[in-house]
N, C-alpha and C positions, 0 to 999 in steps of 0.2 A: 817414882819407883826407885828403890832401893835396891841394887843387885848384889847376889850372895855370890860365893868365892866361883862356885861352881859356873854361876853364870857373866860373871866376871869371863873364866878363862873358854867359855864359848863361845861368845859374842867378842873377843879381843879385838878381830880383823876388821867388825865392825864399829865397835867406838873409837876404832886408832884413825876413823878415817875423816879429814877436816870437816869440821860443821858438823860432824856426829854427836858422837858423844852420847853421856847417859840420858840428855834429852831426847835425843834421836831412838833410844834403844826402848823408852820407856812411851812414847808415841807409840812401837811397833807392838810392844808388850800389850799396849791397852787398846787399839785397834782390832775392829771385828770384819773382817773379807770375806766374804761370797762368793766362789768358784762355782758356778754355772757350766758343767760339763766336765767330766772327771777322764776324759779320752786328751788324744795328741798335745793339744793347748794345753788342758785343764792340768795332765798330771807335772809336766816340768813347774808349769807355775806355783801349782800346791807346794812339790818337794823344797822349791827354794823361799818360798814364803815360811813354809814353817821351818827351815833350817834357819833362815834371817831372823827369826824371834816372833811373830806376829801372834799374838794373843789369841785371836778367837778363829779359827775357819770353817766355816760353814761348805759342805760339799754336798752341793745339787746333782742327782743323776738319776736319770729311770732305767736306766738298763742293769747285766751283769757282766762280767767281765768273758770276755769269749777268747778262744786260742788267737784267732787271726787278731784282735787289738793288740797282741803285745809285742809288736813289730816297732811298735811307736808309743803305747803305753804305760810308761816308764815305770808309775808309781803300783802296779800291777803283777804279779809274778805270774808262773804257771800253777802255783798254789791256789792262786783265787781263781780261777775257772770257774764260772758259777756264781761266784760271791758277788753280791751287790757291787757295785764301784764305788759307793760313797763308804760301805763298810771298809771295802779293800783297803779304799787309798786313808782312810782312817787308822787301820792296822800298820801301814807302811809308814806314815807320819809322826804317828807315836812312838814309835823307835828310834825314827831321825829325832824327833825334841821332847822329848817328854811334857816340857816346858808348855805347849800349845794343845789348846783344847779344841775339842772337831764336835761339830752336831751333823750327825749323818742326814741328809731328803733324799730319802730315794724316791724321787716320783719326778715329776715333767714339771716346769716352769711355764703354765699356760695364763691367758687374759686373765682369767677369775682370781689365780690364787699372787697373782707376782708381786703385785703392793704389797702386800703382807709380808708375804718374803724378805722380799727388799727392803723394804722399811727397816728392818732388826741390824742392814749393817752400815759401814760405813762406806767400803770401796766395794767395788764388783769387778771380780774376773769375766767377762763376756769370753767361753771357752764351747760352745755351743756347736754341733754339727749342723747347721739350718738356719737357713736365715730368718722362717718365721721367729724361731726364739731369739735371734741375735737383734731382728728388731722390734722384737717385743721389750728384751730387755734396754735396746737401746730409750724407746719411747716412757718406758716407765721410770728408766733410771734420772730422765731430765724430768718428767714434773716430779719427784720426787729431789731432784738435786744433789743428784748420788752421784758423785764423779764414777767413773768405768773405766776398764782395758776392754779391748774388743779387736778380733784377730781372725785370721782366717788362713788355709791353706789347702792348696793342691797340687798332685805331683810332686814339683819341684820348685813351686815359687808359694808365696804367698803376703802378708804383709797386717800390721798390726800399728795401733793409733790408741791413744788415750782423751778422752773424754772429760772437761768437767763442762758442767753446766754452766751457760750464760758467760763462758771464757773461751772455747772452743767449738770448732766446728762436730755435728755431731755425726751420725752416718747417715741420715736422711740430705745432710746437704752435700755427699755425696753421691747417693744413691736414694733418690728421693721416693719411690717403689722399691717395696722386695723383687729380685728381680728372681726370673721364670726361666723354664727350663735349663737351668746350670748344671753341667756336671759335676758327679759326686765323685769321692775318692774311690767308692765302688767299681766305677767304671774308669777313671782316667788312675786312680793308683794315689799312692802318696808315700813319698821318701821319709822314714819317720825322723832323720834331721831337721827337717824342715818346721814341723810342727813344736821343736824340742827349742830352735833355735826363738822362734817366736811368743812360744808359752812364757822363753826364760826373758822377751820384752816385755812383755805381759808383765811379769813376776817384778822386772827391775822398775817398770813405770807406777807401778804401785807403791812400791818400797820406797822410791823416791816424794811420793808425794803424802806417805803418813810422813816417812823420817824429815819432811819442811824441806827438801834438796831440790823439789819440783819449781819450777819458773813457767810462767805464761808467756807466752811471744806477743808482740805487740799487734794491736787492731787485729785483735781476735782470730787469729793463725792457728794454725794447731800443724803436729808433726805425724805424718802418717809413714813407715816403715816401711820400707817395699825391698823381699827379697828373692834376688834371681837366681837361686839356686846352679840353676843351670850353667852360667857365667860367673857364677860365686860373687856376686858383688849385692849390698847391702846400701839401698841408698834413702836418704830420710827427705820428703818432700814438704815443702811448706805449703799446708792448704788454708783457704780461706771458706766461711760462717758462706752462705747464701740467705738473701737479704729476704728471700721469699717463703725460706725453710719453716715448712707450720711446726718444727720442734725447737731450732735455736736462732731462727734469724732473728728475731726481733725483742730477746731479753734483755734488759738493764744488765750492765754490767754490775 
């Protein structure tokens, strides 16, 4: 990738920064990301994936944009009331980069159709309200071998991990069932900091690993993000693969 003046002086902050470069910036440019929920998660990660330069985004969502999301759904005005989400946050991204291309889904990411889906990109944002989708996408994006972000929040806390296949633990070998009766932010609430701060690890864990700046932790670790809102503090925990796990314990490195 060759960049023109203009894209020169937008992406400055980003090729200035070591191991960048226009290697890093042209990774970003030809990369295609899958955002899988266009609410709390979904919209910080979208705006800062395509202000970072990322080529291609694909935005997943069956709903439309309602008054009460925009507490927390950033890439959303009171404009779009009504408007699909994947159109919305398609409207709102094109403004920020003109640079990056969007294919709107508006519709649900169920068993039938996810391979499909999935298959067309390279990284996936896991920004999902529910856990059946969060491990549905979880499951399809390992036998597909799709590295992932995948994040979660409520209230005041919540917490977020990246995924690649056969290098990391995935969320089955933390939670090995979807688990059952959880509360929703419906009922216990949600600060929409919280959602804003974790979309935007989302956002950087992906960034890091088209632009080649991601590393693996040794004997198969992975870093899961945990934030306590409440006590403001931000702690990254090292977990480890479960050897029993029917999705990551037992692949070849």
């Amino acid at each position: 990738m060759s960049l023109d003046v203009a894209q020169r002086v937008r992406y400055e902050r980003n090729l200035l920064i070591p191991g960048w470069g226009e290697a890093g910036q042209a990774r970003l440019a030809a990369a295609r990301v899958l955002i899988v929920g266009l609410g709390g998660l979904g919209s910080p990660a979208a705006q800062y994936l395509a202000a970072a330069g990322v080529g291609a985004l694909g935005l997943l969502d069956s709903d439309a944009v309602e008054l009460s999301n925009l507490q927390r759904q950033v890439v959303h005005t009171t404009n779009s009331i009504g408007v699909d989400k994947p159109q919305s946050a398609a409207a709102a991204l094109g403004g920020l980069n003109p640079n990056v291309r969007t294919e709107c889904l508006p519709r649900r990411l169920t068993a039938e159709n996810a391979a499909d889906v999935v298959s067309s990109f390279d990284v996936i944002v896991e920004a999902a309200d529910n856990f059946e989708t969060k491990f549905l996408i979880n499951d399809v994006c390992l036998n597909l071998r799709k590295p992932f972000a995948t994040a979660g929040a409520l209230a005041v806390s919540g917490q977020a991990m990246f995924v690649v296949p056969g290098k990391t633990p995935c969320m089955r070998c933390l939670l090995p069932e979807i688990p059952r009766n959880v509360p929703t932010t419906g009922e216990l609430g949600i600060l929409g900091t919280v959602p804003g701060i974790l979309g935007s690890i989302e956002a950087m864990e992906v960034i890091r690993w088209i632009a080649g700046l991601w590393t693996a932790l040794e004997n198969g670790y992975g870093r899961l993000h945990v934030l306590d809102g409440e006590r403001m503090r931000l702690r990254t925990i090292q977990v480890s693969r479960r050897v029993d796990c029917r999705c990551a314990g037992g692949w070849d490195e």
